[in-house]
N, CA, C and O atoms as a Maestro MAE file, in Angstrom:
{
 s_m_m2io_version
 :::
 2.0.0
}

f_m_ct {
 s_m_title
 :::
 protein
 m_atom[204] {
  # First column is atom index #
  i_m_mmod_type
  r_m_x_coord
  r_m_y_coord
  r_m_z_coord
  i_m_residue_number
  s_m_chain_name
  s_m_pdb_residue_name
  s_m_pdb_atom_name
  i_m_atomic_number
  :::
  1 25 23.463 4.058 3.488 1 A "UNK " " N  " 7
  2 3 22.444 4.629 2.625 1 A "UNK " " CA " 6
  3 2 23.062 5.784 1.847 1 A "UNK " " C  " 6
  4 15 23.827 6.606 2.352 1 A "UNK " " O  " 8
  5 25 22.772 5.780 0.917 2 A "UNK " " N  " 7
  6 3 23.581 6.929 -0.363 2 A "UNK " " CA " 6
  7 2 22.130 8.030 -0.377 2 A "UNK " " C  " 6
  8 15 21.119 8.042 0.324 2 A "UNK " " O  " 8
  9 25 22.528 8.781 -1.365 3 A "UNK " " N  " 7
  10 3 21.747 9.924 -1.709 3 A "UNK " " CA " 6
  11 2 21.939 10.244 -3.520 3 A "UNK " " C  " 6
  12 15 22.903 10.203 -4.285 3 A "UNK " " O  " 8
  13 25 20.875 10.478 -3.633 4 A "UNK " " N  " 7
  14 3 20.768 10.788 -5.576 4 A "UNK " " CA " 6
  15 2 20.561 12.038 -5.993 4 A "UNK " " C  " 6
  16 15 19.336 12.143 -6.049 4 A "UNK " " O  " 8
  17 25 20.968 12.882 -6.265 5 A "UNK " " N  " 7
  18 3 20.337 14.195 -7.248 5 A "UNK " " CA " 6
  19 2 20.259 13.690 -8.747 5 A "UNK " " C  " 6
  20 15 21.190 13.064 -9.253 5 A "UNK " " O  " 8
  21 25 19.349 13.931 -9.279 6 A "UNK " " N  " 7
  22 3 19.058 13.268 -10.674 6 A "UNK " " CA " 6
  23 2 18.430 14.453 -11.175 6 A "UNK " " C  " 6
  24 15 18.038 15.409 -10.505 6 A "UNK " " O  " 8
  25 25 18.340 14.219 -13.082 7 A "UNK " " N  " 7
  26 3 18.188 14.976 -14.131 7 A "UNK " " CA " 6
  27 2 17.268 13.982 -15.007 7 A "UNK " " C  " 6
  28 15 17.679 12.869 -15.336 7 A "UNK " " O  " 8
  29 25 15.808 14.537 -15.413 8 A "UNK " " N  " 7
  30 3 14.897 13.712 -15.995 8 A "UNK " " CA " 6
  31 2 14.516 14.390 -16.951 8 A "UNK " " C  " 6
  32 15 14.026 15.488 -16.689 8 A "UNK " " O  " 8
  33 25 14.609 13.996 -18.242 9 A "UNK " " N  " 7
  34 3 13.866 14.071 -19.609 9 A "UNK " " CA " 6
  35 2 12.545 14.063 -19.831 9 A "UNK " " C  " 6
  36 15 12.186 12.963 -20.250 9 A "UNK " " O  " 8
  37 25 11.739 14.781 -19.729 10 A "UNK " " N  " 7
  38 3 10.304 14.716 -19.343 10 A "UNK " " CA " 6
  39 2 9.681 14.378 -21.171 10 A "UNK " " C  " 6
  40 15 10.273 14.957 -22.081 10 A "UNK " " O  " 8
  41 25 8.613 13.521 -21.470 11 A "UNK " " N  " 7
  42 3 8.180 13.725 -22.746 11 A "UNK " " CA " 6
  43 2 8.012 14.790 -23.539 11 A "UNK " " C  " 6
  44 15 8.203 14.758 -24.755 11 A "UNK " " O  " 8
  45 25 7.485 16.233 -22.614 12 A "UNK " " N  " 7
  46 3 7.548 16.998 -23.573 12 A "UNK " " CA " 6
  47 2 8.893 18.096 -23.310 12 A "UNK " " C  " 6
  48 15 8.672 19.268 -23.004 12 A "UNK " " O  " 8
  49 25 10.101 17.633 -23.447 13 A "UNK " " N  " 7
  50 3 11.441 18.049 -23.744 13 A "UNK " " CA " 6
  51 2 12.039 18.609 -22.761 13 A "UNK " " C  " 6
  52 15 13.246 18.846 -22.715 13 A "UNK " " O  " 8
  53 25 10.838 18.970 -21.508 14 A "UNK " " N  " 7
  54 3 11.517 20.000 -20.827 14 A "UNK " " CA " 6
  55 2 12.258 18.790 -19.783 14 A "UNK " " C  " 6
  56 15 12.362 17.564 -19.821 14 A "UNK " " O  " 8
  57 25 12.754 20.029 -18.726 15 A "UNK " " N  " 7
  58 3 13.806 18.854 -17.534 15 A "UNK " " CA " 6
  59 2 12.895 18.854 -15.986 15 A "UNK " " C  " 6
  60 15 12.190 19.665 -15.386 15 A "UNK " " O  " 8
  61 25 13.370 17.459 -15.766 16 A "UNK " " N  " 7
  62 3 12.857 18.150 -13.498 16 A "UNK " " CA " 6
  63 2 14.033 17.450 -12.689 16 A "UNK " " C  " 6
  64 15 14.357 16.266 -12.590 16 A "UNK " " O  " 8
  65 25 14.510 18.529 -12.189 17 A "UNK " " N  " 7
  66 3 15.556 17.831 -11.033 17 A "UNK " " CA " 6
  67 2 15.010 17.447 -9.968 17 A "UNK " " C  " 6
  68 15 13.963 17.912 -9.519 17 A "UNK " " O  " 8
  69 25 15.930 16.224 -9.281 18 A "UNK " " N  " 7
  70 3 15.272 15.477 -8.113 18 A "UNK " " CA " 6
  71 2 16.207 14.948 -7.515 18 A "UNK " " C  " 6
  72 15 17.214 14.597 -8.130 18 A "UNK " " O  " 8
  73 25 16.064 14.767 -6.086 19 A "UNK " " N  " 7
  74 3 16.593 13.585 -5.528 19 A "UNK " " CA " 6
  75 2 16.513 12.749 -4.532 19 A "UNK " " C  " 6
  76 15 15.410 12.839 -3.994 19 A "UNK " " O  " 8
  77 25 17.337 11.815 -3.950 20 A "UNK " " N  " 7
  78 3 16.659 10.599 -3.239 20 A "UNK " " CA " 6
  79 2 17.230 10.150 -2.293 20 A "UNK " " C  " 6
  80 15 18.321 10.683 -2.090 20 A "UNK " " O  " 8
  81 25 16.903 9.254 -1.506 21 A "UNK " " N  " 7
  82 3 17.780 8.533 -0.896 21 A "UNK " " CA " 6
  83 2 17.774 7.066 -1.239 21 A "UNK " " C  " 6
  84 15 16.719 6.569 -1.632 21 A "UNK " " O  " 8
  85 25 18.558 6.533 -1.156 22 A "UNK " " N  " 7
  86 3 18.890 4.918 -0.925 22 A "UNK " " CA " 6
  87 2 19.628 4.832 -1.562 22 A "UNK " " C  " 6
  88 15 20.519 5.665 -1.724 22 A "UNK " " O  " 8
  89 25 19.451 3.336 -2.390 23 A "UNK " " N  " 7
  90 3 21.060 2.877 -2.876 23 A "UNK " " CA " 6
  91 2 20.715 2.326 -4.556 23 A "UNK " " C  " 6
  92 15 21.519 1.862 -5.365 23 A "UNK " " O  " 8
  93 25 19.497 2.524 -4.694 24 A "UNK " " N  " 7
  94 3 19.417 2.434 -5.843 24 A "UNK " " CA " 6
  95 2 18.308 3.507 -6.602 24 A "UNK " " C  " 6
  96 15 17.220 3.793 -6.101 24 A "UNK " " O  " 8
  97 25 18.721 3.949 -7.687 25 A "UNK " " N  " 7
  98 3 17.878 4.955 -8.006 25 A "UNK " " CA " 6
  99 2 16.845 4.595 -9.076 25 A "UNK " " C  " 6
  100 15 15.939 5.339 -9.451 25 A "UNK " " O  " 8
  101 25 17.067 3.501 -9.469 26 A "UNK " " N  " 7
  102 3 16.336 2.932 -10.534 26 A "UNK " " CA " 6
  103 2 14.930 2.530 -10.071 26 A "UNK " " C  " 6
  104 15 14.172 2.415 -11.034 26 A "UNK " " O  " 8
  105 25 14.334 2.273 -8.840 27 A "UNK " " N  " 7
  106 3 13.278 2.132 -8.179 27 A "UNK " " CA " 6
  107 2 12.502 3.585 -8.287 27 A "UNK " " C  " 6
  108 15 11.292 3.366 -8.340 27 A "UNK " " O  " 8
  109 25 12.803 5.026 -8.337 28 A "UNK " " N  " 7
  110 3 12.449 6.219 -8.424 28 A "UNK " " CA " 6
  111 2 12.354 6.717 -9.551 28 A "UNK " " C  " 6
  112 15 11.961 7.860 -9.787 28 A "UNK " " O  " 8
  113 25 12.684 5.952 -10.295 29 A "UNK " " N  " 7
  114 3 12.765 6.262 -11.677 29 A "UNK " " CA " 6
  115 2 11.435 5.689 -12.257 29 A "UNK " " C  " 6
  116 15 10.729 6.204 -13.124 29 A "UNK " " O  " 8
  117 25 11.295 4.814 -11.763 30 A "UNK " " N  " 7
  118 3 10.059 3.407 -12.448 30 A "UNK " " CA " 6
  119 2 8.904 4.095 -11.383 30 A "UNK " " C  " 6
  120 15 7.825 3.515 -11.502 30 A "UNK " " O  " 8
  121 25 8.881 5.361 -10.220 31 A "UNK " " N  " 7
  122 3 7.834 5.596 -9.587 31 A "UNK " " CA " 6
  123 2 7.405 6.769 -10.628 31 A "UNK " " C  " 6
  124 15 6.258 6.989 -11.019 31 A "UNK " " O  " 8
  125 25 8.556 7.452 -10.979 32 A "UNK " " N  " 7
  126 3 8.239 8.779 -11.712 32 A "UNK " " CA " 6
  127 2 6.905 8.316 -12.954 32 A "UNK " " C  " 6
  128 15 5.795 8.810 -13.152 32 A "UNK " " O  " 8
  129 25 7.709 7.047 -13.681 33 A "UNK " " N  " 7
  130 3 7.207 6.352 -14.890 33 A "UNK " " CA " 6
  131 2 5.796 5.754 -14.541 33 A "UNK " " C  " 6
  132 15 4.862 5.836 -15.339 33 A "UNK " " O  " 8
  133 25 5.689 5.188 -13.392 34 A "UNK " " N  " 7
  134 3 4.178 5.058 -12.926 34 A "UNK " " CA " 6
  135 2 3.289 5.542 -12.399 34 A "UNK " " C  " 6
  136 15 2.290 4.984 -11.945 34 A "UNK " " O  " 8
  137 25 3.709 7.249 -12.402 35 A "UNK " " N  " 7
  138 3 2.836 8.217 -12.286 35 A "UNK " " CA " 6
  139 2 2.563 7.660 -10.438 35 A "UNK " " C  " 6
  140 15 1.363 7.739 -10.175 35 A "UNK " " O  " 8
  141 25 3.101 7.338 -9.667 36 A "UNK " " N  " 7
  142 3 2.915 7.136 -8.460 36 A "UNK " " CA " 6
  143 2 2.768 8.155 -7.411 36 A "UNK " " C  " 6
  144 15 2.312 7.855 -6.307 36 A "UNK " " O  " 8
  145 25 3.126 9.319 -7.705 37 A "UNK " " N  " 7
  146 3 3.117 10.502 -7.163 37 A "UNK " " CA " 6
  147 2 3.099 11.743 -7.744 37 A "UNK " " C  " 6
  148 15 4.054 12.215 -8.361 37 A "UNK " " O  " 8
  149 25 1.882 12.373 -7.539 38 A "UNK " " N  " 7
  150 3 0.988 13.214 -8.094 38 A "UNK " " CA " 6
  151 2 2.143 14.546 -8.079 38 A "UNK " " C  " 6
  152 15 2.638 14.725 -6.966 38 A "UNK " " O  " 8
  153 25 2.604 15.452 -9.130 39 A "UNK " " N  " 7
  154 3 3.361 16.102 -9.583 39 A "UNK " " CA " 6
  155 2 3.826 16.881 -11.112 39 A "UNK " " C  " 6
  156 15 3.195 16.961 -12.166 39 A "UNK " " O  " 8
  157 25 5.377 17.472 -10.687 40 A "UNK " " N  " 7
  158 3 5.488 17.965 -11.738 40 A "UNK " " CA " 6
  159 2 5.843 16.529 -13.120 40 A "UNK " " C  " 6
  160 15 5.643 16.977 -14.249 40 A "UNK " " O  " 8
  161 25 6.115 15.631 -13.117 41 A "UNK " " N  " 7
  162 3 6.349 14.358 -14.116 41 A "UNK " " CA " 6
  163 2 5.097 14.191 -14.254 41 A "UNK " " C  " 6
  164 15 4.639 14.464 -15.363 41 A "UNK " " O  " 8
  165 25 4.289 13.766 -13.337 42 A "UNK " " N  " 7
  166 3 2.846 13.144 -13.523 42 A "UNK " " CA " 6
  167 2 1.830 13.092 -14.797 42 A "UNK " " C  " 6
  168 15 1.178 12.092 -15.095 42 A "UNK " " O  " 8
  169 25 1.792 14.678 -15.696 43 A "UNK " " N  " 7
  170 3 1.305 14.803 -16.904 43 A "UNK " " CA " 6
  171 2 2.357 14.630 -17.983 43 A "UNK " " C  " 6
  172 15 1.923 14.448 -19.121 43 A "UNK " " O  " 8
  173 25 3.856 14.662 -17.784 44 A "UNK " " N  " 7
  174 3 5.052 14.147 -18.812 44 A "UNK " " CA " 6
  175 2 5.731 13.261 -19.008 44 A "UNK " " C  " 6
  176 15 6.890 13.086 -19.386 44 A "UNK " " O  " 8
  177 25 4.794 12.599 -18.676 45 A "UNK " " N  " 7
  178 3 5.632 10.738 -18.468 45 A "UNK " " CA " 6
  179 2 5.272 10.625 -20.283 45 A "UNK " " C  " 6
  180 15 4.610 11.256 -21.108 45 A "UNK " " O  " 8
  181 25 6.292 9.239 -20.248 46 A "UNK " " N  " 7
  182 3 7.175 9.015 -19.970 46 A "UNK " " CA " 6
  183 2 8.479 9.770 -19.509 46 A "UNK " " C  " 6
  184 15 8.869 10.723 -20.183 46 A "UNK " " O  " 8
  185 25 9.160 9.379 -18.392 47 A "UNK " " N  " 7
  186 3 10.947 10.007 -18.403 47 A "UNK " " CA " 6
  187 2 11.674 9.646 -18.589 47 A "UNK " " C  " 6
  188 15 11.304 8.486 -18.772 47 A "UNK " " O  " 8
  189 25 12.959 9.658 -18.782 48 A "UNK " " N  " 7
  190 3 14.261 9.254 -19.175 48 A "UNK " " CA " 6
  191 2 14.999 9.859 -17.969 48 A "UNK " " C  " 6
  192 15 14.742 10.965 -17.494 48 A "UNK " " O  " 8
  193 25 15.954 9.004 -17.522 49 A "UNK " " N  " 7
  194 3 17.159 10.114 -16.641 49 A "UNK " " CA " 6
  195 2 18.016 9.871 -17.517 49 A "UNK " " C  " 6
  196 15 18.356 8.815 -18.050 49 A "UNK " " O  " 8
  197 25 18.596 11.677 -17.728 50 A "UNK " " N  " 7
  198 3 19.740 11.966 -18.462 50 A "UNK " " CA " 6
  199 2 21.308 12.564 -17.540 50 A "UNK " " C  " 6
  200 15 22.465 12.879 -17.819 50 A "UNK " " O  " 8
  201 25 20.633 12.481 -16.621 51 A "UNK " " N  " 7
  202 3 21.913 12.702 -15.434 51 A "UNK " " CA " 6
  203 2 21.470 11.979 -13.585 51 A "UNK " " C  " 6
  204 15 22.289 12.077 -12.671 51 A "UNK " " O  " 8
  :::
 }
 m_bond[203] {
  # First column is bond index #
  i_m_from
  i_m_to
  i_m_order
  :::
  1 1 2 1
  2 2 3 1
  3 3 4 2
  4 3 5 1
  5 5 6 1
  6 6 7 1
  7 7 8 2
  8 7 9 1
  9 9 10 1
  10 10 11 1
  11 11 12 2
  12 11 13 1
  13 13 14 1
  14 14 15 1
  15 15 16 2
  16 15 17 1
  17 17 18 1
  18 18 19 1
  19 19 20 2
  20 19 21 1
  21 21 22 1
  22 22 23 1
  23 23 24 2
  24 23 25 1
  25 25 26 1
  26 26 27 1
  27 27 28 2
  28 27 29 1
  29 29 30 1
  30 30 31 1
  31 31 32 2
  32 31 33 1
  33 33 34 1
  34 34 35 1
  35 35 36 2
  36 35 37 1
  37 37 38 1
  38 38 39 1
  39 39 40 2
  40 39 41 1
  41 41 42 1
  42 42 43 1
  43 43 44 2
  44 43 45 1
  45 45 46 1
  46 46 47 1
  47 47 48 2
  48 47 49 1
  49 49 50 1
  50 50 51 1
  51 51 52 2
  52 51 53 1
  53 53 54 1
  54 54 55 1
  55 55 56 2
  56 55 57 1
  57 57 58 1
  58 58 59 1
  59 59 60 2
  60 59 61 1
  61 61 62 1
  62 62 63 1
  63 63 64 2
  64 63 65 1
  65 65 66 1
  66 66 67 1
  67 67 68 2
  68 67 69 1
  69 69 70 1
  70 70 71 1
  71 71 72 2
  72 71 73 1
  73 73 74 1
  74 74 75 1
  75 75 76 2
  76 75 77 1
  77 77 78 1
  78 78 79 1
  79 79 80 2
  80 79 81 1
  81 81 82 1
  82 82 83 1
  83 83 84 2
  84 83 85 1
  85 85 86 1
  86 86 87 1
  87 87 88 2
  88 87 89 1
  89 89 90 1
  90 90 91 1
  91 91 92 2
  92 91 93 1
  93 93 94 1
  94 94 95 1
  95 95 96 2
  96 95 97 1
  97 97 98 1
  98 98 99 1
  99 99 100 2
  100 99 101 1
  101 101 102 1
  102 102 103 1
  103 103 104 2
  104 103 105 1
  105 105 106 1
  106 106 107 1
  107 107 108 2
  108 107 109 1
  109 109 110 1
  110 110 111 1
  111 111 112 2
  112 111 113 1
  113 113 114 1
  114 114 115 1
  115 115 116 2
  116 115 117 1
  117 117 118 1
  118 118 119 1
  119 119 120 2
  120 119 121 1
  121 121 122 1
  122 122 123 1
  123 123 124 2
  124 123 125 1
  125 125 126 1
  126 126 127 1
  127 127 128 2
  128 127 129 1
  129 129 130 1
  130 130 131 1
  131 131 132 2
  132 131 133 1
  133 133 134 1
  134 134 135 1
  135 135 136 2
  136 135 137 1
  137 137 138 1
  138 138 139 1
  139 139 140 2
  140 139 141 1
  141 141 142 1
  142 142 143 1
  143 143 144 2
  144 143 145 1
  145 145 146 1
  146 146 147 1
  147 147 148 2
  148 147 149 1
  149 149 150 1
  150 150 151 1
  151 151 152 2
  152 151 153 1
  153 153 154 1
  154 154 155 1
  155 155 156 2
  156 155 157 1
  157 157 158 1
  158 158 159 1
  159 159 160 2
  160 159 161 1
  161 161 162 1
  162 162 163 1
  163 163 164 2
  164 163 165 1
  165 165 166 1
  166 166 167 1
  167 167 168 2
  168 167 169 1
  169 169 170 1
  170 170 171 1
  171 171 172 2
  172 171 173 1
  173 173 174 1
  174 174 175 1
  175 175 176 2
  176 175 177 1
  177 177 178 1
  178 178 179 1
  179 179 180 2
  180 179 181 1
  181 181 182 1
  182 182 183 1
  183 183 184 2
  184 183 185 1
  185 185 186 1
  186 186 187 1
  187 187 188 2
  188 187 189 1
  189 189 190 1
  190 190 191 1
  191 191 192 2
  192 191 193 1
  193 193 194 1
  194 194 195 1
  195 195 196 2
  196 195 197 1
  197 197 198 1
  198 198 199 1
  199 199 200 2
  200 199 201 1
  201 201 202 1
  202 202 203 1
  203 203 204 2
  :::
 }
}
């Protein structure tokens, strides 16, 4: 099992760091995007990861 620190592009310009576990990060990415967990992304979706 790996681990992720990630860098997200929030719609309105600003950034949110995060990170994860497993082996793929692209599954956490598509939770951020579906508003699946109530947070700081939650009102700036869409995201982008830029790191």
């Amino acid at each position: 099992m790996g681990a992720f620190v990630y860098m997200l592009r929030c719609s309105d310009d600003s950034f949110y760091i995060g990170s994860a576990t497993g082996d793929d990060l692209s599954r956490r990415i598509e939770e951020h995007n579906a508003g699946k967990h109530f947070g700081y992304t939650w009102s700036r979706r869409p995201v982008r990861l830029v790191w």
